[in-house]
C-alpha positions as CSV (number, residue, x, y, z in Angstrom):
1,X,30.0,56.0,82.9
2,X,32.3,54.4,80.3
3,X,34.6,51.8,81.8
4,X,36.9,52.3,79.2
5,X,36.7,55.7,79.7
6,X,36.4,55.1,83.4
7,X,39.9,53.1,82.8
8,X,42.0,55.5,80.8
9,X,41.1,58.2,83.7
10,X,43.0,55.8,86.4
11,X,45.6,55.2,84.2
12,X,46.5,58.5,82.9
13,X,46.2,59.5,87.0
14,X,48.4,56.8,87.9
15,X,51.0,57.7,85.1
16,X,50.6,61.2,86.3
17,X,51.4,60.0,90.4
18,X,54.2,58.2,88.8
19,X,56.0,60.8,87.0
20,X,55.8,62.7,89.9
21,X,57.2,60.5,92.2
22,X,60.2,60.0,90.1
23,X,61.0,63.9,89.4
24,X,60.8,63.7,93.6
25,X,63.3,60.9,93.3
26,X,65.7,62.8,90.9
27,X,65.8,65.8,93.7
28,X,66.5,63.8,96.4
29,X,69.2,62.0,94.5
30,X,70.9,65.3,93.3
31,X,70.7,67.1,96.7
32,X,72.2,64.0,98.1
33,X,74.4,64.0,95.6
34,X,75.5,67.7,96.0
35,X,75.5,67.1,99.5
36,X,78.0,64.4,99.6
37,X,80.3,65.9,97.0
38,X,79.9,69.0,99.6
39,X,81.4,66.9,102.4
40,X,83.8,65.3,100.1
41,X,84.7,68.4,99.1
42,X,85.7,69.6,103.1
43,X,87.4,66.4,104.0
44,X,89.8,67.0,101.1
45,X,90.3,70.6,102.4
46,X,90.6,69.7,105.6
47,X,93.6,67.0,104.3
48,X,95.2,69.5,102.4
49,X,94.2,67.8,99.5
50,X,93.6,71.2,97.4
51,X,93.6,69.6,93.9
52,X,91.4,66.8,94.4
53,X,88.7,69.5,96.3
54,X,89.0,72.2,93.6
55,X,88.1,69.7,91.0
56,X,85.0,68.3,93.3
57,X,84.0,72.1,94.3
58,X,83.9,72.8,90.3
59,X,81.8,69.8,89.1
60,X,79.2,69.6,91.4
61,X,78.5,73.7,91.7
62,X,77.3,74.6,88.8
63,X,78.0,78.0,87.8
64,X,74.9,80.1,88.2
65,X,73.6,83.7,89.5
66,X,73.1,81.5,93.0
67,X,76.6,79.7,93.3
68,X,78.9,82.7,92.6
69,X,79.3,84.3,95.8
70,X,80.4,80.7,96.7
71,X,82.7,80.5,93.7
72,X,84.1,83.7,94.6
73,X,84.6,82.7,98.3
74,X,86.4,79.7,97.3
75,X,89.2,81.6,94.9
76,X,89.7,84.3,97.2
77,X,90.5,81.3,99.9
78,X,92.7,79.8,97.5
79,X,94.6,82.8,96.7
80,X,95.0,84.0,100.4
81,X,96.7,80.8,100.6
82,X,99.1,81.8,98.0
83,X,97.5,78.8,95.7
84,X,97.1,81.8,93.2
85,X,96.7,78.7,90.1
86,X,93.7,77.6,91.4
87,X,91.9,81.0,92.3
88,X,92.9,81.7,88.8
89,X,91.3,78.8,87.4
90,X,88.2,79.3,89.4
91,X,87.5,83.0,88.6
92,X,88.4,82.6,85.1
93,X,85.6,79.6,84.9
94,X,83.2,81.9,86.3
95,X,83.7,83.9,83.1
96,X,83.3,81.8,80.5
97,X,79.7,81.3,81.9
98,X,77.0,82.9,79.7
99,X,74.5,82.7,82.3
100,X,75.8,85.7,84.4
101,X,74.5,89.2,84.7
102,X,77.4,92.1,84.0
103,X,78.1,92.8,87.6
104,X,78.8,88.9,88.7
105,X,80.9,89.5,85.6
106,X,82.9,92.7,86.5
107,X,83.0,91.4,90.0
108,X,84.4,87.8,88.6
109,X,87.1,90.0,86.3
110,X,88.1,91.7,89.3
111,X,88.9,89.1,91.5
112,X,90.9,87.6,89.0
113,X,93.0,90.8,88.3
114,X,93.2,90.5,92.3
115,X,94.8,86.6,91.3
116,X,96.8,88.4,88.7
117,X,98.7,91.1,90.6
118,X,99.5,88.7,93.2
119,X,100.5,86.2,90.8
120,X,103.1,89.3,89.5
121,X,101.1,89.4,86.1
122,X,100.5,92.9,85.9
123,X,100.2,93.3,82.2
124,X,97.1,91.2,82.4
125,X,96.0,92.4,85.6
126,X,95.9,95.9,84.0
127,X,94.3,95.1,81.1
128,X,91.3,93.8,83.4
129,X,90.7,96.7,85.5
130,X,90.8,98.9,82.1
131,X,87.8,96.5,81.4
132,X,85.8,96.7,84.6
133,X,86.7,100.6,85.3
134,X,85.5,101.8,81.8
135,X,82.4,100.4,82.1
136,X,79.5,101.8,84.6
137,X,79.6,99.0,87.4
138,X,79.5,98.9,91.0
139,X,83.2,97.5,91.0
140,X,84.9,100.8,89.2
141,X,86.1,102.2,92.2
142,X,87.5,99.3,93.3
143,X,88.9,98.4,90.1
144,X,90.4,102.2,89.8
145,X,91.9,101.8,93.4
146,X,93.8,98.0,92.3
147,X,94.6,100.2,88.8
148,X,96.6,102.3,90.5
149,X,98.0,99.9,92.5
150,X,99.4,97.7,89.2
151,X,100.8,101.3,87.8
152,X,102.3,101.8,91.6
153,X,104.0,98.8,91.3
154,X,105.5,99.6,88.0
155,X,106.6,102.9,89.1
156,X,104.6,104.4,86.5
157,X,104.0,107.3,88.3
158,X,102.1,109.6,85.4
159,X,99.6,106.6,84.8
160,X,98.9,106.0,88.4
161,X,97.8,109.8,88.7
162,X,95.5,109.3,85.3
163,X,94.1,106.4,86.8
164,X,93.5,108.1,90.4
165,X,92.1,111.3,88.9
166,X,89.6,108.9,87.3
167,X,88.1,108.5,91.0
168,X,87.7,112.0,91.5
169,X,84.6,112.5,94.4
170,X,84.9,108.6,95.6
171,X,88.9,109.0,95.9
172,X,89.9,107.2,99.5
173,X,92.0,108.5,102.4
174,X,94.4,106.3,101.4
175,X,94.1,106.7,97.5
176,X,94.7,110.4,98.0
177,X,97.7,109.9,100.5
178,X,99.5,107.8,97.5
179,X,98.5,110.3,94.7
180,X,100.2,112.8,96.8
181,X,103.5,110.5,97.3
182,X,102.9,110.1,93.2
183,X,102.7,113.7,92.4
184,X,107.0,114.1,94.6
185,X,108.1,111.0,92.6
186,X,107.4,113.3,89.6
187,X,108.7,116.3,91.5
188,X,111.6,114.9,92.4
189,X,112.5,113.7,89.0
190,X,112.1,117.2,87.5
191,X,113.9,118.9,90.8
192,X,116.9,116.4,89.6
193,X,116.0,117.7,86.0
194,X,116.9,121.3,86.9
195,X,112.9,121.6,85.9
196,X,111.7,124.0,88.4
197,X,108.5,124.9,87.3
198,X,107.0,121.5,86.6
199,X,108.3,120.5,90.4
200,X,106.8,123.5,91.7
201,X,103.7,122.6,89.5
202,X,103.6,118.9,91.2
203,X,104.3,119.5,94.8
204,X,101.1,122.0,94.5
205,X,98.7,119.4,93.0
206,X,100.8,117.0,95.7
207,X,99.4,119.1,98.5
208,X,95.7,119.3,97.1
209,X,95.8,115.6,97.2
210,X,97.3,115.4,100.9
211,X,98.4,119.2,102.6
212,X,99.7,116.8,105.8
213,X,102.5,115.2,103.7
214,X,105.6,116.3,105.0
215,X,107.4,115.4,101.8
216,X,105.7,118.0,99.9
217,X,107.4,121.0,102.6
218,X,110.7,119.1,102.4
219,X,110.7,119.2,98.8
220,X,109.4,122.7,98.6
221,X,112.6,123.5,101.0
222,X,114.7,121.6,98.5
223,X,113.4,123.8,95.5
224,X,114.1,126.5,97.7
225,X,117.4,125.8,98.7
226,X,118.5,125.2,94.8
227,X,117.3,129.0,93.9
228,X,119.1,130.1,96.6
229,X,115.9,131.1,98.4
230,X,117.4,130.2,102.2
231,X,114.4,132.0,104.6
232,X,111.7,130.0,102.2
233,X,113.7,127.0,102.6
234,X,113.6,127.5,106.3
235,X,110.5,128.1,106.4
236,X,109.0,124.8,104.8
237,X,111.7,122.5,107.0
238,X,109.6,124.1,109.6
239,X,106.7,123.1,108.6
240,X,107.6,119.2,108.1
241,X,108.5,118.7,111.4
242,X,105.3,120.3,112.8
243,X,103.5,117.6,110.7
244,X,105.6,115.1,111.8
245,X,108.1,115.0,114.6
246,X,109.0,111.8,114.2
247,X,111.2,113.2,111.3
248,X,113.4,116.0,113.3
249,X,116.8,114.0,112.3
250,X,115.9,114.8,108.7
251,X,115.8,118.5,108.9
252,X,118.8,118.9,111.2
253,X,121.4,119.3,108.2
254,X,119.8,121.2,105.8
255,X,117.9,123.1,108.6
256,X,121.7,124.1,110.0
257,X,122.5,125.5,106.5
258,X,119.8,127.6,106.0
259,X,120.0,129.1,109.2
260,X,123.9,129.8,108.4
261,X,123.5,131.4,104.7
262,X,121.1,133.7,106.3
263,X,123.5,134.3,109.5
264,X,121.0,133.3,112.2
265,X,123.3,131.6,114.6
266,X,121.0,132.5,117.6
267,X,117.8,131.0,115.8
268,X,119.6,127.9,115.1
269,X,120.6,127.3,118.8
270,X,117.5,128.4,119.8
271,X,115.5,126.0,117.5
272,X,117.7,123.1,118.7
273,X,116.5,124.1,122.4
274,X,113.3,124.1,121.7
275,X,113.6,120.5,119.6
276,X,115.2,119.0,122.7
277,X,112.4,120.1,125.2
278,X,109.9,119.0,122.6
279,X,111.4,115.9,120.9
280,X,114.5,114.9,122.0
281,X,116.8,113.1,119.7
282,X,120.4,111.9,119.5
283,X,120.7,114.0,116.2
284,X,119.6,116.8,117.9
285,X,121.9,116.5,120.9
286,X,124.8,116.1,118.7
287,X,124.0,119.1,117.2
288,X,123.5,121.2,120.3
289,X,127.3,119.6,121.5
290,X,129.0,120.5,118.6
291,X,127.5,124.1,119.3
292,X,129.0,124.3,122.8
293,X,132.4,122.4,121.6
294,X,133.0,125.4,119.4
295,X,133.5,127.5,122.4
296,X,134.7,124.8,124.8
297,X,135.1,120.5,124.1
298,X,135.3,120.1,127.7
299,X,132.1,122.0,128.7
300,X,130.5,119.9,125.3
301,X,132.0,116.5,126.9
302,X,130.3,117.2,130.4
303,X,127.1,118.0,128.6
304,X,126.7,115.0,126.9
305,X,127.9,112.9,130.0
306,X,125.1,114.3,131.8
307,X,122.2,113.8,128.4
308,X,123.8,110.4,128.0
309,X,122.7,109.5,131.8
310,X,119.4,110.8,130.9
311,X,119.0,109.4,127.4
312,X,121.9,107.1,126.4
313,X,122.5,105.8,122.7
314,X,125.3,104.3,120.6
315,X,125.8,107.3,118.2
316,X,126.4,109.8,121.8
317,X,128.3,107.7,123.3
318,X,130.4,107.3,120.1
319,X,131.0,111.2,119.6
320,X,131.6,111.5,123.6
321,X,134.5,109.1,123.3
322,X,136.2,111.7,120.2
323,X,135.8,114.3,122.5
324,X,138.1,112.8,125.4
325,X,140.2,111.0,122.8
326,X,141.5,114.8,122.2
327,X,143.2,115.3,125.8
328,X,143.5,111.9,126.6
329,X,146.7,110.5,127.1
330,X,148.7,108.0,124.0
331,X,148.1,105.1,126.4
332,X,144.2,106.3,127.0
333,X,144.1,107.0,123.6
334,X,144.8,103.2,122.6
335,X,142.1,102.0,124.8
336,X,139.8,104.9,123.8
337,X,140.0,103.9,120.3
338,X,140.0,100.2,121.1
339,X,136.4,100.7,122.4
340,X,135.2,103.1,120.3
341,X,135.9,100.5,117.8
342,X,133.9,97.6,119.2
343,X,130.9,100.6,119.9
344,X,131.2,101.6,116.3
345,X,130.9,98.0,115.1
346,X,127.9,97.7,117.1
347,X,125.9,101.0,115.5
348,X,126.9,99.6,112.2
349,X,124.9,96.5,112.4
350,X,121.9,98.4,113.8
351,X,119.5,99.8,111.0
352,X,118.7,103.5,111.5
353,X,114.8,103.0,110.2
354,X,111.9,100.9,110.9
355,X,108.9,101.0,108.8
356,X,105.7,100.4,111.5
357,X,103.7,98.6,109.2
358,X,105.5,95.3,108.7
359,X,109.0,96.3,110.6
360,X,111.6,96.1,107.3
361,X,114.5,97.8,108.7
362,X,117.6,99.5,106.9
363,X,119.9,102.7,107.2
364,X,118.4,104.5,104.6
365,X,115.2,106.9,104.6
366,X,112.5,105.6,102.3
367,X,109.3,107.2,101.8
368,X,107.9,104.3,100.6
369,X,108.5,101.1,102.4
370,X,110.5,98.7,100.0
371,X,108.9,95.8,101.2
372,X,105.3,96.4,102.1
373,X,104.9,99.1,99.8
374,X,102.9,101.5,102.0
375,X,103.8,104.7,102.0
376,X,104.6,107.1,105.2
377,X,105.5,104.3,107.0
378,X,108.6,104.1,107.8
379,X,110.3,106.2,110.5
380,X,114.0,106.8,112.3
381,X,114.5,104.4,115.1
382,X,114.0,105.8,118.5
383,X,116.1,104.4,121.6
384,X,119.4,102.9,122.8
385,X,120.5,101.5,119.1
386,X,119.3,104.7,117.0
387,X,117.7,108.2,118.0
């Protein structure tokens, strides 16, 4: 053979072995590299040093199709941590890449609506989820589902039921609890309108959404009650306590007048039996003591001495001290009044509801929690201080 040619074969080999070698080099250099900016990256987590690891996190993962899911992990951390900034700036980096398919897009464009709602941005917010749910992605139910939650927040009731009617089959249980709770915000606005037919019209589409909502029957009872209609009334006031007991104190008024325009004394006491054997309440005792006062206070007084041994509260104990204060001697009278003060004082500063979800408490029945914003939630307090 050649020895030149001999030669330039060894060489060209060892050039070969060589570049080789140093593309093996460059790895290992970058995986230790990514590796130490990794652990970096923790110990400035772990020092609550959030700034200094976001900008780390960001340099040394390059945003690909195989570092998203950690991209996305990291801004949903951030923004769980209320550091809704730097989710922001994380998800919105993940969309000016041009190297991701269209659902790591639609997925990165939710999460940052996710970073604008809670950020209170919900003009921005919205006009992100228009994106993602007009499209056909595996994120438009979700995005439909946060849509309606932007247009919830807004109290743009009409919108919200657009958006949720976009859902149609994939619609949630608790999607179609709020389009129902949706559908008697609009009711009630035409009820106050004196627009009967369109509240009629909404409570129906409110019970196709959700027939166990009890504010659909009471609403129905309301529309009743304002055309004079007293035995439909009745009827649907009926109905809402057999979905939910819990809300017996809310009936007891208007149940009372329907049950006196259409002269049914009898049913009414017997109704307030049966709610006592079933669910007592203070409302409900009250009620059946003001029936026996009418006839005799002092057989109404012993009555409620003996329920108040049974099931005490401030609100029976209240209204059993007005009914000795009527015999009682001036002197007894003084003291009476003296302590009913102090016990009135002390019912005042107790709230009268509790939402169960995150425990907000007022004196006022709301049908959508004002602080957690779930609906359903919140309930008359049972016990000593309340029913």
């Amino acid at each position: 053979m050649d020895i030149s040619l001999l030669a330039a074969s060894i060489i060209a080999l060892g050039i070969g072995w060589w570049l080789g070698q140093r593309e093996n080099q460059q790895k290992r250099t970058a995986r230790l590299g990514l590796q130490a900016d990794y652990y970096r990256g923790l110990n400035y987590l772990l020092n609550q040093q959030t700034d200094e690891a976001l900008d780390l996190f960001i340099h040394a993962l390059e945003v690909n199709p195989q570092t998203v899911e950690t991209h996305l992990a990291l801004g949903s951390l951030f923004r769980r941590r209320g550091e809704v900034d730097k989710a922001i700036h994380i998800h919105q980096n993940l969309l000016s890449s041009k190297d991701l398919g269209q659902e790591q897009l639609m997925l990165a464009e939710l999460e940052l609506a996710h970073d604008f709602i809670k950020a209170g941005l919900l003009d921005r917010a919205e006009e992100l989820l228009l994106d993602v749910a007009q499209q056909p992605n595996q994120q438009k139910a979700k995005a439909i589902e946060l849509l309606v939650d932007v247009y919830q927040r807004e109290q743009d009731w009409r919108k919200a039921l657009e958006a949720g009617d976009v859902a149609k089959v994939s619609v949630s249980i608790d999607l179609a609890q709020r389009l129902s709770h949706f559908c008697c915000e609009l009711a009630e606005e035409a009820l106050q309108s004196s627009q009967e037919s369109d509240c009629l019209a909404y409570l129906k589409r409110a019970k196709r959404h959700n027939a166990d909502n009890p504010r659909v029957s009471f609403l129905r009872a309301k529309l009743s009650m304002q055309q004079n209609n007293y035995l439909d009334a009745k009827r649907h006031l009926l109905v809402m306590v057999q979905k939910d007991l819990q809300l017996v104190p809310e009936i007891i008024d208007p149940l009372y007048l329907c049950f006196s325009k259409l002269e049914d004394i009898d049913g009414w006491r017997a109704w307030l039996n049966q709610g006592m054997s079933q669910h007592p309440s203070t409302s409900l005792l009250l009620a059946q003591a003001q029936e026996i006062g009418l006839q005799d206070d002092s057989s109404a007084a012993a009555y409620m001495t003996e329920k108040l041994r049974q099931r005490p509260s401030l609100k029976g104990f209240n209204y059993l001290i007005d009914l000795h204060m009527q015999w009682a001697s001036e002197s007894a009278k003084d003291s009476l009044q003296v302590l009913k003060g102090l016990t009135v004082a002390l019912q005042n500063s107790k709230p009268l509801y509790r939402c169960r979800q995150c425990g907000f408490a007022g004196n006022s029945m709301h049908w959508q929690c004002p602080s957690c914003h779930q609906w359903d939630t919140t309930k008359p307090i049972y016990g000593l201080e309340g029913e």
